[in-house]
FITOR-499902 format. One record per residue (C-alpha): residue in three letters; x, z, y. Coordinates in steps of 0.1 Angstrom, whole numbers. Each point is the difference from the previous one (the first is absolute). Example, Ala and Ser with C-alpha at 12.3 -4.5 7.8 and 13.67 -1.06 7.14 Angstrom:
! FITOR-499902
- residuo X Z Y
- ala 123 78 -45
- ser 14 -7 34
***
This chain:
! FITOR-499902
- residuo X Z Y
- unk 599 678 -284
- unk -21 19 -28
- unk -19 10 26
- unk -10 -31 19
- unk -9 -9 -35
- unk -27 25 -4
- unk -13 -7 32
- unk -5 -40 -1
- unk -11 8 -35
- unk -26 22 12
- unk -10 -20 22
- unk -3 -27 -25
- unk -25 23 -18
- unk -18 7 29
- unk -7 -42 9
- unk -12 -6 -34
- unk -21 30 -2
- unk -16 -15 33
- unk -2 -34 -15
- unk -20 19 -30
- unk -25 18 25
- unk -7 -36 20
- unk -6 -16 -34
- unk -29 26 -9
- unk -16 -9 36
- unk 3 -40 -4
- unk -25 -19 -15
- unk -6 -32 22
- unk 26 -20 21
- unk -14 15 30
- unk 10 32 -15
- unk 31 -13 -6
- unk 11 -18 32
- unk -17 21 22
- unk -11 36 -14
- unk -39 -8 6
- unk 11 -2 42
- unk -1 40 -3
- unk 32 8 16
- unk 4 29 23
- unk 22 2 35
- unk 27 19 -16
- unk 7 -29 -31
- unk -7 -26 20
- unk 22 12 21
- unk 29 5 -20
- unk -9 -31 -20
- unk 6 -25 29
- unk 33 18 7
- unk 17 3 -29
- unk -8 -36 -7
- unk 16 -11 32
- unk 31 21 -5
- unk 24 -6 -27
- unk 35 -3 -22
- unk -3 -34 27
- unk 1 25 30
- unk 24 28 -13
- unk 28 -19 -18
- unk -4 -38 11
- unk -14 3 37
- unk 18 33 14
- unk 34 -9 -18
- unk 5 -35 9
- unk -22 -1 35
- unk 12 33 10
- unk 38 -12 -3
- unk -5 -34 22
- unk -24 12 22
- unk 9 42 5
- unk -24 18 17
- unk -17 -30 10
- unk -22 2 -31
- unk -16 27 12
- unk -19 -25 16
- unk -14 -13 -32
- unk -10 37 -2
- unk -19 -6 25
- unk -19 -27 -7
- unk -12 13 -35
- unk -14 29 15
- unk -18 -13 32
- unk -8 -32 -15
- unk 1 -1 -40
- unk -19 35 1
- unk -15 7 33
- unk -15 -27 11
- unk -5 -17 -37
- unk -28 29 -7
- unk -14 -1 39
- unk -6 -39 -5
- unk -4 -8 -32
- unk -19 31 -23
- unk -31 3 11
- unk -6 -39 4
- unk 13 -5 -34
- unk -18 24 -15
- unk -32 -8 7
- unk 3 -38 1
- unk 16 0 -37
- unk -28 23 -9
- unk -24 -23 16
- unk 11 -31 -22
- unk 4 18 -30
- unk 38 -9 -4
- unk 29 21 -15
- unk 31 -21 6
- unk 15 -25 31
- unk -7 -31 -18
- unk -40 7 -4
- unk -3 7 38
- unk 15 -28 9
- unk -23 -22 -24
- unk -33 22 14
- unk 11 4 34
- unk 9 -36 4
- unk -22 -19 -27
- unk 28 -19 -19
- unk 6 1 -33
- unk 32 -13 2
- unk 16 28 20
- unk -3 28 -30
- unk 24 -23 -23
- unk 25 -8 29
- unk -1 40 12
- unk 1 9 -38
- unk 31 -23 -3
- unk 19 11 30
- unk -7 35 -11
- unk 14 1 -38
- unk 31 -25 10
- unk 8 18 32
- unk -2 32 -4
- unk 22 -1 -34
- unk 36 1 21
- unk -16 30 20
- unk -4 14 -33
- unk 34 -8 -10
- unk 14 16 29
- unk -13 35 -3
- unk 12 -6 -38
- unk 35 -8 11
- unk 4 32 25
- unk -12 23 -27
- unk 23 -14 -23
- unk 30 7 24
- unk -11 38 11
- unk -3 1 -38
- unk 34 -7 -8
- unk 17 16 26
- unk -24 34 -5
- unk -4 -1 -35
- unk 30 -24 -13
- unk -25 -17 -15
- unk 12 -34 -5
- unk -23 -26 22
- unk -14 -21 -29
- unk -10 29 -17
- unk -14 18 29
- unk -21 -29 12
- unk -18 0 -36
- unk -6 38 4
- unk -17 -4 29
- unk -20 -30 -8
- unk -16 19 -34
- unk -8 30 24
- unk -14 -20 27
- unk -19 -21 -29
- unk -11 26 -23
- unk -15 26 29
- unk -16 -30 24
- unk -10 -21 -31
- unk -17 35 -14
- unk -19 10 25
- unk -3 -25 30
- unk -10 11 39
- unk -12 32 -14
- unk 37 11 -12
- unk 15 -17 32
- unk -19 18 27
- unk 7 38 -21
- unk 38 -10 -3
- unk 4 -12 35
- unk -15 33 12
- unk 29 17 -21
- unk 24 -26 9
- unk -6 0 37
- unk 11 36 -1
- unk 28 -6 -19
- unk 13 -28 25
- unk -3 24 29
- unk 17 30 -13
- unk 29 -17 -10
- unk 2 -26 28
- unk 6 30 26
- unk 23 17 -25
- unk 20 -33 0
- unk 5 -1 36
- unk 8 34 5
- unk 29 0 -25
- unk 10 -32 13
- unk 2 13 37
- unk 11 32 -10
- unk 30 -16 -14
- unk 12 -11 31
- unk -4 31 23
- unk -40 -6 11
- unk -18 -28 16
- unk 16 -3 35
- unk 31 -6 -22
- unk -15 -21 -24
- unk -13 -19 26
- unk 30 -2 22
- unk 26 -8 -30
- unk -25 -31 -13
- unk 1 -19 30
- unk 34 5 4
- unk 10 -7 -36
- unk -27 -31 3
- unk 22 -18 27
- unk 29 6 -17
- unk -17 -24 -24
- unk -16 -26 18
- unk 14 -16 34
- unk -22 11 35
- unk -24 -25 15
- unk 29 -21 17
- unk 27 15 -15
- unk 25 -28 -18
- unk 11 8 -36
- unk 36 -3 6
- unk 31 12 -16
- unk 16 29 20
- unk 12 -4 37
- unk 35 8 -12
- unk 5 -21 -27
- unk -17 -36 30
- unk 29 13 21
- unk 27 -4 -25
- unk -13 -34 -10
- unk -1 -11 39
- unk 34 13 3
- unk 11 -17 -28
- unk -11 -35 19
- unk -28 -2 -31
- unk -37 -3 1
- unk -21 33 -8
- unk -2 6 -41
- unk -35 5 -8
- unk -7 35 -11
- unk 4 10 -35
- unk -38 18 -5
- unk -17 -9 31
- unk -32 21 6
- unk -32 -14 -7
- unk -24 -2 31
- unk -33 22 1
- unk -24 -19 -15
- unk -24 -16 26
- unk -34 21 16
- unk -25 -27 -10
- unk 11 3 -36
- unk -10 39 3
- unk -30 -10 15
- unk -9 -19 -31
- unk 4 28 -20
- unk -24 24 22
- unk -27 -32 -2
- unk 8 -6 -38
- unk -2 36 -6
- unk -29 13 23
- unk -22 -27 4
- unk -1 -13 -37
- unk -18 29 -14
- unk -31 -10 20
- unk 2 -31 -28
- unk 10 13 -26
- unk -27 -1 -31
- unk 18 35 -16
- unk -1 18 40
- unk -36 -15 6
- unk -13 12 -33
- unk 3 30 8
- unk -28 -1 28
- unk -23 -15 -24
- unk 3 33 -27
- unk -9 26 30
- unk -32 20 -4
- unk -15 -6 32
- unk 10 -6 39
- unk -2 39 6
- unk 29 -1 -20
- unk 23 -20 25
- unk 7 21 30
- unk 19 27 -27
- unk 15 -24 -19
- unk 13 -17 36
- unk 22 31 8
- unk 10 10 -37
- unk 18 -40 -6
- unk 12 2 38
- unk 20 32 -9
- unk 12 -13 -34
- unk 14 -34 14
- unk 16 18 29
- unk 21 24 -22
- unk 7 -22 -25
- unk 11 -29 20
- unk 17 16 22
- unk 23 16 -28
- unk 2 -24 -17
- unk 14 -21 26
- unk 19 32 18
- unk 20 2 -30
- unk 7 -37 -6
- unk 19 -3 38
- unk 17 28 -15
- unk 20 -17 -25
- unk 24 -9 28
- unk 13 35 1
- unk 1 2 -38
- unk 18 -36 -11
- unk 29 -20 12
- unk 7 -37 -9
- unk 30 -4 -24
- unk 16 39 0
- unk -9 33 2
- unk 5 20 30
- unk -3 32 12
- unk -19 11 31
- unk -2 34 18
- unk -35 7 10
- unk -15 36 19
- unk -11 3 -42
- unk 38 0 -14
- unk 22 -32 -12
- unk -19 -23 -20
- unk 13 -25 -22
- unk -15 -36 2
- unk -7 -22 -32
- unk 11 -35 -3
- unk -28 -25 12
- unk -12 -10 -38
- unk 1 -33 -9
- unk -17 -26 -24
- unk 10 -12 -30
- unk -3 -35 5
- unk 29 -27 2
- unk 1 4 38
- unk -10 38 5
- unk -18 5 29
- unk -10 38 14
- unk -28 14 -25
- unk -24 22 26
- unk -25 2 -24
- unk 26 30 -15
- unk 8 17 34
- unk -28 25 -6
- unk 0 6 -34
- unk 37 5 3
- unk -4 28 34
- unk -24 20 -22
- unk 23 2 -30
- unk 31 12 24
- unk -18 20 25
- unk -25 20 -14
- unk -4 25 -24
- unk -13 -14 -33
- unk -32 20 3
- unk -8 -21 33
- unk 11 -28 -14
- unk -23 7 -31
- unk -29 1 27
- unk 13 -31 16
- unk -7 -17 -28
- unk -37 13 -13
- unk -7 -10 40
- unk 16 -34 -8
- unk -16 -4 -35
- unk -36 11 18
- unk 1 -21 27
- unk 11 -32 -22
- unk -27 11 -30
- unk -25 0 30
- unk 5 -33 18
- unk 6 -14 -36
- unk -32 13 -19
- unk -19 -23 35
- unk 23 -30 -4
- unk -11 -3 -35
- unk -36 13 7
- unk -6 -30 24
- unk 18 -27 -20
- unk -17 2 -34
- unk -36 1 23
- unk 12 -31 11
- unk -7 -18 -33
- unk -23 28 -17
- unk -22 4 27
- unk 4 -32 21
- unk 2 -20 -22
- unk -14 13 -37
- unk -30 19 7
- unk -9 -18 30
- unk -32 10 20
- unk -30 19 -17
- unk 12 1 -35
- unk -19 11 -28
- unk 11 35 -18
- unk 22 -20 -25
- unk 17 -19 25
- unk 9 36 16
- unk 9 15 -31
- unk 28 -31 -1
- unk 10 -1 32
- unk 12 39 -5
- unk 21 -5 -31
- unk 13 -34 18
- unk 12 23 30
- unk 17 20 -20
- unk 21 -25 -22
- unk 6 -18 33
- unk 13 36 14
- unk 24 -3 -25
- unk 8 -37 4
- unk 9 3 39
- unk 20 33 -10
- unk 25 -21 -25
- unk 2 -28 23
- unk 12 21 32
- unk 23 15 -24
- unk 13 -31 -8
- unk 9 -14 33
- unk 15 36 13
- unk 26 -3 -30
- unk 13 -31 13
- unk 3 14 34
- unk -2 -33 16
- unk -7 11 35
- unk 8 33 14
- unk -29 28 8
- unk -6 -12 36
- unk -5 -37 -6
- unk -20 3 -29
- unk -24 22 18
- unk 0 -20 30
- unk -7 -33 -17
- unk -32 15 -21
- unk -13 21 32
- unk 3 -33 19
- unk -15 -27 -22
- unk -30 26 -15
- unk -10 21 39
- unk 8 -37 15
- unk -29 -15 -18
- unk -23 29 -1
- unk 5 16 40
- unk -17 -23 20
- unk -30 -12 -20
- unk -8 37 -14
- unk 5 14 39
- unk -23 -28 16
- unk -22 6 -29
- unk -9 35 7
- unk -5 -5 40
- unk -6 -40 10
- unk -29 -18 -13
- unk 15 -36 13
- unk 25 1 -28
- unk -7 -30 -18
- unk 8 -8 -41
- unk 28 -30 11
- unk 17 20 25
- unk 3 25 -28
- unk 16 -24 -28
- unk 22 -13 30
- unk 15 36 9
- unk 4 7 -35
- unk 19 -29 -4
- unk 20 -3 30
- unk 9 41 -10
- unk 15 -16 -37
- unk 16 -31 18
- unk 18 27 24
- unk 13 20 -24
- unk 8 -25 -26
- unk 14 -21 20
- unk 21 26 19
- unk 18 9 -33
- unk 8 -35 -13
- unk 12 -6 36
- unk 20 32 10
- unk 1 23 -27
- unk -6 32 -13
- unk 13 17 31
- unk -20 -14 26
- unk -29 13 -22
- unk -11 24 26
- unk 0 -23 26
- unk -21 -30 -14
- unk -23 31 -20
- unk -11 18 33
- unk -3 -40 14
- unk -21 -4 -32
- unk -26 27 17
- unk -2 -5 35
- unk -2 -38 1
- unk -32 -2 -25
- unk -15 26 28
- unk 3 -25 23
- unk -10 -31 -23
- unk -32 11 -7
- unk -21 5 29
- unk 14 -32 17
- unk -10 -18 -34
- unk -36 14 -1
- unk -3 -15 33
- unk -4 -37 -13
- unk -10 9 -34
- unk -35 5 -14
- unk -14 36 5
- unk -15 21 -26
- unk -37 4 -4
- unk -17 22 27
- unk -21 14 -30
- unk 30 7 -21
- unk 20 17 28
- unk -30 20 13
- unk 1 19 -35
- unk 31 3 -3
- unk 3 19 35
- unk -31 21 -11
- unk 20 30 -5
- unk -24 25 0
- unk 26 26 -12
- unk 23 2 29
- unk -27 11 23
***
């Protein structure tokens, strides 16, 4: 334990000192939200990736997906890295760069006010931005706080406000510039220990033909087969027919697999809403120039693919690792292994926690120095996607709605401090909601990713490549994308979230070409210059 403490609190040194470098090289809010759109292929690189992957993805995603789904969720895998990376920085760099560039914008609610000519949409985007993306930040918040206390048995309040000053004091220091050094360092971090993770997990077990083989049989030990009726045991149907007495309903009944079209949420939730994300996209509007791109392609590709597919590896692997209700021992090719008892919440009606399932597998069956490593990768991840939540939502108000276009050099001098005070503001009120754990990691992810990429896919995509997108067609995609999600929580929940959140996306796509068929076009003039992109020729 004393030394996990020296390393997180080295590693606490180490963030602030960044934050104290970035604060030397920031003297306007483009320096601030943007680093002067200097950033090399190797930072952007590790910048977009780090902000995609998480606490979300290692404790809330792997544990809780990987146990209903097994190795199914390699399929979300999948998706990130084809889709969320791949094909995100083939589509969408280049265009974004230059265009951005070409209207002189910094943030998602200025290009949709240039691009489209309404001044209404940079209050609604800056709105949907700072509400939305709060319960994502409340989510990363609350998986720290329980790989803190199971690593670190650091109680989760107190955790929580840890990492919130860390997160505040290093971001609110030293802005882009101190985000793009640390995710450099952090990115490393994440990939070091993610492999070391999986080996010691699959080591455990006898290799990964074992691993494999023992998860899916262990899975369906758990859930009932595609047909297969959760009954009690053959024997015990006899004796009741024999007794002249209708079948007694089993005792624990197994649950049935969840369904394929809610996994197929999660790879559309997962993969697809990146390409509207404002913290994902910003990251295209920072790089140096398109020559850039093609390095910066293969270097996120190669991320995404090993951390996803750890990530998720390892949460199907919590089959062979947990047992509802007792412990139990298993022989594998490895030696006997000793299940834990499926944890449970602490609420009045306890339901299974899988938020814990990882957290809980790292503190058993690893060495503490891995699990030490674990949880820098953890803490680096989280810091990263964190230090961009907050980034983007205080430029909502600062920028979007404070400083406004062309300000004078007293208007940016405000706008900077006002970032920073709101850095802290959106900090404390993630904090808040993550100590109330009102939702588990999954939902509250899904919700935000839904209602903010919902609003945002469609009219930024048709933006960059169709100039018959008109300004209704956007305010009616952006709207039908809050009445989707909205409505599919007061309606069904927070567990359908994934569901009515990758609905939120793909509808809106559809919405807004038919609607800029019978809805006035934008002038030729104004389009024209906007597709004058002498830059990505």
């Amino acid at each position: 334990m004393i030394t996990t403490y020296i390393c997180v609190i080295l590693f606490i040194g180490v963030m602030i000192y960044l934050g104290y470098i970035g604060m030397k090289r920031t003297k306007t809010v483009s320096d601030f939200f943007l680093a002067g759109r200097n950033i090399g292929p190797w930072l952007s690189a590790f910048s977009y990736g780090t902000t995609y992957f998480s606490a979300v993805i290692f404790v809330g995603f792997a544990g809780r997906l990987g146990w209903k789904f097994g190795m199914r969720t390699l399929w979300i895998s999948f998706g990130n890295t084809f889709l969320g990376a791949f094909c995100a920085w083939i589509a969408l760099a280049k265009r974004t760069h230059a265009m951005t560039t070409k209207l002189n914008v910094m943030t998602m609610p200025e290009f949709l006010e240039a691009r489209y000519q309404s001044r209404g949409l940079k209050p609604l985007a800056a709105f949907i931005i700072f509400i939305f993306l709060i319960p994502y930040s409340a989510s990363v918040y609350q998986g720290l706080g329980y790989l803190f206390e199971q690593g670190l048995q650091i109680p989760f309040e107190v955790s929580l406000f840890f990492i919130a000053g860390l997160t505040g004091i290093y971001l609110v220091m030293g802005g882009y510039h101190a985000i793009n050094i640390a995710d450099m360092i952090q990115g490393i971090i994440m990939i070091v220990g993610a492999l070391l993770m999986v080996f010691f997990f699959v080591n455990t077990v006898g290799g990964v033909g074992e691993a494999t083989r023992l998860q899916n049989e262990r899975y369906w030990s758990h859930f009932a087969k595609p047909g297969e009726r959760a009954t009690a045991p053959e024997s015990a149907l006899e004796a009741d027919r024999s007794a002249g007495e209708n079948p007694a309903p089993p005792p624990n009944p197994k649950p049935t697999a969840p369904a394929w079209w809610m996994l197929l949420s999660l790879v559309i939730l997962t993969s697809l809403g990146p390409w509207g994300l404002p913290q994902m996209v910003q990251k295209f509007y920072a790089i140096k120039n398109k020559s850039i791109i093609p390095k910066a392609l293969v270097i996120t590709t190669l991320f995404a693919l090993i951390i996803a597919f750890v990530a998720y590896f390892c949460g199907a692997l919590t089959h062979i690792f947990f047992e509802p209700g007792k412990e139990l021992a298993i022989t594998t090719s490895g030696g006997v292994i000793t299940t834990s008892k499926l944890p449970m919440t602490a609420a009045a009606k306890p339901t299974p926690d899988f938020d814990a399932l990882i957290p809980i597998m790292l503190q058993r069956f690893t060495p503490r120095w891995l699990n030490t490593a674990v949880l820098l990768l953890i803490l680096s991840a989280s810091m990263s996607t964190l230090s961009g939540l907050v980034l983007v939502s205080s430029s909502a108000i600062a920028i979007d709605l404070f400083q406004g276009r062309n300000p004078d050099e007293k208007r940016r001098k405000q706008a900077l401090i006002l970032m920073r005070v709101l850095c802290a503001i959106f900090v404390l009120a993630s904090v808040g909601i993550a100590l109330g754990k009102i939702m588990v990691i999954v939902n509250l992810m899904s919700l935000s990713w839904g209602a903010v990429a919902g609003c945002f896919l469609a009219p930024y995509l048709y933006g960059l490549f169709c100039k018959r997108v008109t300004k209704i067609a956007v305010w009616i995609s952006m709207i039908s994308a809050l009445v989707i999600t909205i409505g599919g929580y007061l309606k069904f929940g927070a567990a359908l979230s994934p569901v009515y959140g990758s609905l939120s996306m793909i509808i809106p796509l559809v919405i807004l070409p038919v609607a800029s068929l019978f809805t006035p076009a934008l002038s030729e003039k104004h389009v024209d210059s906007v597709f004058d992109l002498k830059d990505e020729r």
